[in-house]
ZADOKOL-888041 format. One line per 5 residues: for each residue x, y, z of C-alpha. Coordinates in Angstrom, 1 decimal. Example, Ala and Ser with C-alpha at 12.3 -4.5 7.8 and 13.67 -1.06 7.14 Angstrom:
12.3 -4.5 7.8; 13.7 -1.1 7.1
end
This chain:
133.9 87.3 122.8; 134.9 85.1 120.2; 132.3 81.7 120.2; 133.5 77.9 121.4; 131.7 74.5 121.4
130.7 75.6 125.1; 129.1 78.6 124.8; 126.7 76.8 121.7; 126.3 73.9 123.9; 125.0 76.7 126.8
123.1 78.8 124.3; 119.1 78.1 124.0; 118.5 79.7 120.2; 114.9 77.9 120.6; 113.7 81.1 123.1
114.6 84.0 120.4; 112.0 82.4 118.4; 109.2 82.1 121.1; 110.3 86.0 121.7; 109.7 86.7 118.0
106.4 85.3 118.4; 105.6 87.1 121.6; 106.6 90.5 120.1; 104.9 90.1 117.0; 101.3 88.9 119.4
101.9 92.5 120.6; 102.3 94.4 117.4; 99.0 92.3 116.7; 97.6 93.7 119.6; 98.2 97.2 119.5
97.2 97.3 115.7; 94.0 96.1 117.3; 94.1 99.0 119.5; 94.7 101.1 116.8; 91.6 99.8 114.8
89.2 100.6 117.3; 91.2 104.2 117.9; 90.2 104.9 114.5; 87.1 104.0 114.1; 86.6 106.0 117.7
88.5 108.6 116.2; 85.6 108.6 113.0; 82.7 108.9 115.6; 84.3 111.7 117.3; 84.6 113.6 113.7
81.3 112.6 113.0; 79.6 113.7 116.5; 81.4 116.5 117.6; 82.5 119.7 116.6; 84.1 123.1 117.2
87.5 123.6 118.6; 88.1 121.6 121.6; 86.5 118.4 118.7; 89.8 119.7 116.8; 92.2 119.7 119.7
91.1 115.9 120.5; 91.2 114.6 117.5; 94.6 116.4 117.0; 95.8 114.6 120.4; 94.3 111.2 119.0
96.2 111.5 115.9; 99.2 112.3 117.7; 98.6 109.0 119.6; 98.0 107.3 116.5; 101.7 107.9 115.2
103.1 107.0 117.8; 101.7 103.8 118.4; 102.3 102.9 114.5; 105.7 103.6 115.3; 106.0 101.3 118.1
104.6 98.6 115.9; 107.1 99.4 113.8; 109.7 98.8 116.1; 107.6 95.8 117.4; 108.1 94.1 114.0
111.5 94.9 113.3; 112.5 94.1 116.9; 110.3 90.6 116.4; 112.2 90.0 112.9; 115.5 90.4 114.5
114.8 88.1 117.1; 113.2 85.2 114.2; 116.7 85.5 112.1; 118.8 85.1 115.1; 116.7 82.3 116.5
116.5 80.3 113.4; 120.2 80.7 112.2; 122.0 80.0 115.5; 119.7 77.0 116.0; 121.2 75.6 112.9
124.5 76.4 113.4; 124.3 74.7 117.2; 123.0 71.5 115.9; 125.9 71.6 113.3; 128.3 72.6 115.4
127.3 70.2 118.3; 126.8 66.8 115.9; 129.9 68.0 113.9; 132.0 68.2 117.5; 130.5 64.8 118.7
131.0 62.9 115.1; 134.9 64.3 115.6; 135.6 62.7 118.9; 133.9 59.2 118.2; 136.5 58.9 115.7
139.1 59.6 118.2; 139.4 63.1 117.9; 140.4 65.4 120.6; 137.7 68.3 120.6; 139.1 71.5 122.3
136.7 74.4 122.9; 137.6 76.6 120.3; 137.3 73.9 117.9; 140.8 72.6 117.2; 141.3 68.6 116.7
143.8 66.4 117.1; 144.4 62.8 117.1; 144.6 61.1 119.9; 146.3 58.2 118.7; 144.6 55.6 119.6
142.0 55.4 116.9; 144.2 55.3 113.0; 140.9 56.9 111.2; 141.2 60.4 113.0; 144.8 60.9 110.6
146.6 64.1 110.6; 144.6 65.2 107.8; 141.3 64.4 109.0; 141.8 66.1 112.0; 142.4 69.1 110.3
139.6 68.9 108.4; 137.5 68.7 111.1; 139.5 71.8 112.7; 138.8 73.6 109.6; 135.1 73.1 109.3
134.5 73.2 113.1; 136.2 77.0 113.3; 134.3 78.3 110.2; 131.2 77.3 112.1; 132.2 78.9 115.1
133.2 82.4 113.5; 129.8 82.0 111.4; 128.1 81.7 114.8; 129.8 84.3 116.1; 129.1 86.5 113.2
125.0 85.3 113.3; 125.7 86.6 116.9; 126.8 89.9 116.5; 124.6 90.2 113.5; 121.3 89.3 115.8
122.3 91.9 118.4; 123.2 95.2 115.6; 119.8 94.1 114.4; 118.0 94.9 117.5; 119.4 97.4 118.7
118.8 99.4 115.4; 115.2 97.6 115.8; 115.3 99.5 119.1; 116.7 102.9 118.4; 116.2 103.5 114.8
114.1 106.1 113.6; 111.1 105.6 111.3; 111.9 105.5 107.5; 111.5 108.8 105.8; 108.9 109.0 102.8
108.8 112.4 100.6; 104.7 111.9 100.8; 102.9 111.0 104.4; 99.5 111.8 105.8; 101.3 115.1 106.8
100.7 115.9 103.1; 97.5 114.6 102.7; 95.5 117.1 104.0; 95.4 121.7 103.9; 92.5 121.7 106.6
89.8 119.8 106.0; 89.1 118.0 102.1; 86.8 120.2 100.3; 86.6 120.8 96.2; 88.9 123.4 96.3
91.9 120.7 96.4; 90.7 119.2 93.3; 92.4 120.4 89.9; 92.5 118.1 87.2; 95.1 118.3 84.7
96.3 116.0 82.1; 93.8 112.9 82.5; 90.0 113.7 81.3; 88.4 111.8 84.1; 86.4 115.0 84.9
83.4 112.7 86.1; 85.7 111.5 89.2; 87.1 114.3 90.2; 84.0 115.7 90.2; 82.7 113.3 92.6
85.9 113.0 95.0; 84.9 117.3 95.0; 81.5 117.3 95.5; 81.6 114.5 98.5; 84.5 116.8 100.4
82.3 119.5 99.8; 79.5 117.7 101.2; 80.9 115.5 103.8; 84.9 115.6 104.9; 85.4 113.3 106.8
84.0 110.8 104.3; 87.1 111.8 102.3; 89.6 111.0 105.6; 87.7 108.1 106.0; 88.6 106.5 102.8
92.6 106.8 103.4; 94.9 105.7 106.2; 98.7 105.6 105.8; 101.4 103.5 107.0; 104.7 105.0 108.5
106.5 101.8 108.2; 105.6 101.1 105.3; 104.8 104.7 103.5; 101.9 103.0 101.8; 98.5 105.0 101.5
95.5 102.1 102.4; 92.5 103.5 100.2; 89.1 101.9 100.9; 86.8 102.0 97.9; 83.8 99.7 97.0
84.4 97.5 94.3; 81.0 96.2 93.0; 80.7 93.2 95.8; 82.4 94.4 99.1; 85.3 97.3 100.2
88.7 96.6 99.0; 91.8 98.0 100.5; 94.1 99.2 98.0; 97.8 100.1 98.5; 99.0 103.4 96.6
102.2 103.5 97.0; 105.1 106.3 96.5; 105.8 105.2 92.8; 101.9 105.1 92.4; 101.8 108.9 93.8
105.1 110.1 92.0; 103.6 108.3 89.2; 100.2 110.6 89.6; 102.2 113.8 89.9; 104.2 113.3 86.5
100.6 112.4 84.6; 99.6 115.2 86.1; 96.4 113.9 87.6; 93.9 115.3 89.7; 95.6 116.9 92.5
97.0 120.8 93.0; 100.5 119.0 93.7; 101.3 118.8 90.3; 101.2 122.2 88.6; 100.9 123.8 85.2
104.9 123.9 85.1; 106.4 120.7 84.6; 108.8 119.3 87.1; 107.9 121.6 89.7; 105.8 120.6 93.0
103.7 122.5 95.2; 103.9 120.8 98.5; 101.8 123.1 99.7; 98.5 121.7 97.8; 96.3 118.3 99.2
97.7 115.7 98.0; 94.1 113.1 98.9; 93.5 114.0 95.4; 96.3 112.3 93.6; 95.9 109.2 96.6
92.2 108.4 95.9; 92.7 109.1 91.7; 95.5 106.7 92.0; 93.8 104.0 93.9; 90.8 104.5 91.7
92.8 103.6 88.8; 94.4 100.9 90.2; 90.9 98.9 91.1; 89.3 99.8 87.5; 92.4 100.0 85.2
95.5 98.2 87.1; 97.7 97.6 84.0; 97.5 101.3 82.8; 97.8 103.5 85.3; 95.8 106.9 86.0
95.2 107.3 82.2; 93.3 104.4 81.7; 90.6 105.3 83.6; 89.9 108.3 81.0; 85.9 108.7 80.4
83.6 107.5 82.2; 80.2 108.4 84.1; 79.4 109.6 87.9; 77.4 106.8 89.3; 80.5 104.2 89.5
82.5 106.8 90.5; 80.4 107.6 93.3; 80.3 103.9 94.3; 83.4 103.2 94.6; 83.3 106.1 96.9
80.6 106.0 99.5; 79.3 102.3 98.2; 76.4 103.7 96.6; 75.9 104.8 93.2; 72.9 107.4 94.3
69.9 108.8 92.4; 70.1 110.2 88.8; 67.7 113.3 87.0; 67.8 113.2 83.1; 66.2 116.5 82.6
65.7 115.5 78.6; 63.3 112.8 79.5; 61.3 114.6 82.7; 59.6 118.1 82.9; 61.1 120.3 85.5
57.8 121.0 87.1; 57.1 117.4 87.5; 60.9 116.5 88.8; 61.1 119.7 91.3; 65.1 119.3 90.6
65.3 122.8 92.4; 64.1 121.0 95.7; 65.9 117.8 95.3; 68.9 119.4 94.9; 67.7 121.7 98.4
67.4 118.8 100.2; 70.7 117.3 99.0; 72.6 120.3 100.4; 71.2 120.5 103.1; 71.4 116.6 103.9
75.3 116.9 103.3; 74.7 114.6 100.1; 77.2 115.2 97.4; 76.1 116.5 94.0; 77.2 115.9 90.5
76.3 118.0 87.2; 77.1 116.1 83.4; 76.7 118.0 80.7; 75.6 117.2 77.2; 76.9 118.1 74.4
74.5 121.1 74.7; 77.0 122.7 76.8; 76.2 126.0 76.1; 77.9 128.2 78.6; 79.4 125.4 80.3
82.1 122.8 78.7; 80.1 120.1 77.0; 80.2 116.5 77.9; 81.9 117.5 81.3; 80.9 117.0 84.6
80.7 119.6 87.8; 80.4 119.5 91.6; 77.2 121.2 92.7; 78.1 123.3 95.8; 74.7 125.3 96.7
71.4 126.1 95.4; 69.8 129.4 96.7; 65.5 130.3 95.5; 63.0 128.0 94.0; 62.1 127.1 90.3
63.8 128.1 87.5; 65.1 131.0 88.8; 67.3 129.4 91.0; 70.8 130.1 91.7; 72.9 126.9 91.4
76.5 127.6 92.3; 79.2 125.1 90.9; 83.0 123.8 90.6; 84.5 123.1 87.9; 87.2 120.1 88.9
89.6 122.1 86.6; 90.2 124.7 88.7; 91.4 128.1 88.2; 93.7 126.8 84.9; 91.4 127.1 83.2
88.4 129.8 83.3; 86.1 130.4 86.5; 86.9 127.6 89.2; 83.1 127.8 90.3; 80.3 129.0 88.3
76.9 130.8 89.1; 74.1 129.8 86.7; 70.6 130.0 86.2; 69.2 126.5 87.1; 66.5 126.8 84.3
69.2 127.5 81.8; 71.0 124.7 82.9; 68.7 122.4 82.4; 66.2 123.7 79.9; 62.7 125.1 80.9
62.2 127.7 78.0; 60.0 126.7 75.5; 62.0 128.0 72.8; 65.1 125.8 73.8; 62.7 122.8 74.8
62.1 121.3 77.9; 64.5 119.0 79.5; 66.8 120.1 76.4; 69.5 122.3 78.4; 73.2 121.6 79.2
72.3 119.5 81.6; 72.6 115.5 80.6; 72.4 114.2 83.8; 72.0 115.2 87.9; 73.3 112.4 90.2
73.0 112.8 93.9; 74.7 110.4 96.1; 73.4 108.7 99.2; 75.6 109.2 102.7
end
């Protein structure tokens, strides 16, 4: 139905802001719901496994989405309501003062906005009165139009779906993180990759726990440490498309350019990316090229852990065979640099300790190498005296080994 000076003079625009208000209070709400879900959800994880752990965090997570998608609709529904509230209330103060000013001057005002002289008054001429006619009927079809407009806008704020993104949390994950998802490619920050491996290999969930995503927004909220307190960072689909063409640390991005293997984690490439964007944000993953374990590590977990230089402490005196024990066994993640004495590992690269088995030098220290399968042996077996340097001939404390850092959970 077409809009007269009646039905703005019966409308109250005023209430569809006070309902914008109210609907965003509840998308405020349930985002508070869906705080304390999460960190639930994190205790849960933490606390309890097996397979019925699985099938209720599974169900939470299902909860989860849904929820995000009704705030979702809770916003856009909210937004809808704010732009028909604010432009109606302008047009029916225009339209009312404009209608009023007209028949002061001796107009007559009919309903749908047509004025004519009454006669008795010789300012309302003709050609004012047409004026009037002309501006008071654009009004009304622009109210109209606001009208119509307000009401598509909710009820695609009502029964739209949620935007599609090619990457989502669906993506994010091939069971749970572990150092088998890391394969870096074209960007030497071996001593990150490293670390995102050998803390999924330690401790998953600390991995999930860093990233959250947002359906509404297809946005990947990354939690790293930045020095003084955690900072959530945004990585968003150009940041990850972005990743994928430099080909960064992820399995996503494969040996053959152009082509995608949806099939691989993509956490990698999120956490790289967001990494890059706290240390290097006007130059992307590749400016974060070089660099040591212990900031790497903070960022991470908050902590940048305890570090062995093998070159400056005798073995016997360091008993890096048991630190290394009790690291694996206290689900603390491990990280191997190498000097330039790489010997039979890559010099001046860093690894992800995965296991230790026997005492001493004989030990058996198994680890990955963040390249991955590309490029030799994904994970390596070694002696941990030859990795570090315990034979007199080579010199003690004078093997590959430059540095050990264990991390703190």
């Amino acid at each position: 139905m077409a809009a007269t000076i009646s039905v703005a003079r019966l409308t109250r625009p005023s209430r569809l802001l006070d309902a914008a208000a109210a609907e965003h209070a509840s998308a405020a709400q349930v985002t508070t719901q869906m705080d304390a879900q999460q960190r639930a959800l994190a205790i849960l994880r933490g606390n309890w496994h097996g397979a019925a752990a699985g099938a209720a965090a599974a169900n939470a997570e299902q909860q989860l989405t849904q929820q995000r998608v009704l705030v979702t609709k809770l916003h856009g529904y909210a937004d809808a309501l704010q732009f028909g509230g604010t432009n109606l209330s302008a047009l029916r103060t225009q339209i009312l003062a404009m209608s009023a000013q007209a028949a002061s001057l001796g107009g007559i005002v009919s309903d749908d906005g047509t004025v004519t002289p009454n006669g008795t008054n010789r300012l309302m001429t003709p050609a004012v009165s047409g004026a009037y006619t002309t501006v008071l009927k654009a009004m009304l079809t622009q109210f109209d139009a606001v009208d119509e407009s307000t009401a598509q806008a909710l009820r695609t704020a009502l029964t739209s779906p949620p935007p599609q993104f090619t990457w989502t949390d669906a993506d994010l994950y091939e069971g749970d993180p572990s150092g088998a998802d890391i394969n870096q490619d074209g960007v030497g920050d071996c001593y990150l990759t490293a670390t995102m491996g050998a803390i999924a290999h330690a401790n998953p969930q600390a991995i999930r726990d860093r990233i959250n995503y947002h359906p509404a927004t297809g946005e990947f909220d990354v939690t790293l440490w930045d020095g003084r307190q955690w900072r959530h960072i945004a990585v968003t689909q150009a940041d990850i498309d972005a990743n994928i063409a430099g080909r960064g640390g992820s399995g996503v991005d494969t040996p053959n350019p152009g082509v995608v293997d949806r099939n691989a984690a993509l956490w990698p490439a999120v956490l790289e990316s967001a990494y890059a964007k706290m240390k290097a944000p006007a130059e992307g993953i590749t400016g974060i090229e070089s660099g040591l374990t212990p900031p790497a590590l903070q960022a991470l977990t908050g902590n940048n852990g305890d570090w062995i230089f093998p070159a400056t402490e005798w073995f016997t005196t360091q008993h890096i065979d048991t630190q290394i024990t009790e690291a694996m066994q206290n689900n603390q993640p491990v990280m191997l640099s190498t000097s330039v004495l790489g010997g039979d590992l890559a010099s001046q690269h860093v690894y992800a300790v995965e296991g230790i088995t026997g005492t001493g030098s004989d030990a058996t220290v198994t680890l990955r190498n963040p390249w991955g399968a590309d490029d030799g042996p994904a994970v390596i077996q070694a002696r941990l005296g030859d990795l570090i340097g315990t034979n007199p001939p080579g010199g003690l404390g004078l093997g590959p080994t430059g540095m050990i850092n264990i991390g703190r959970m």
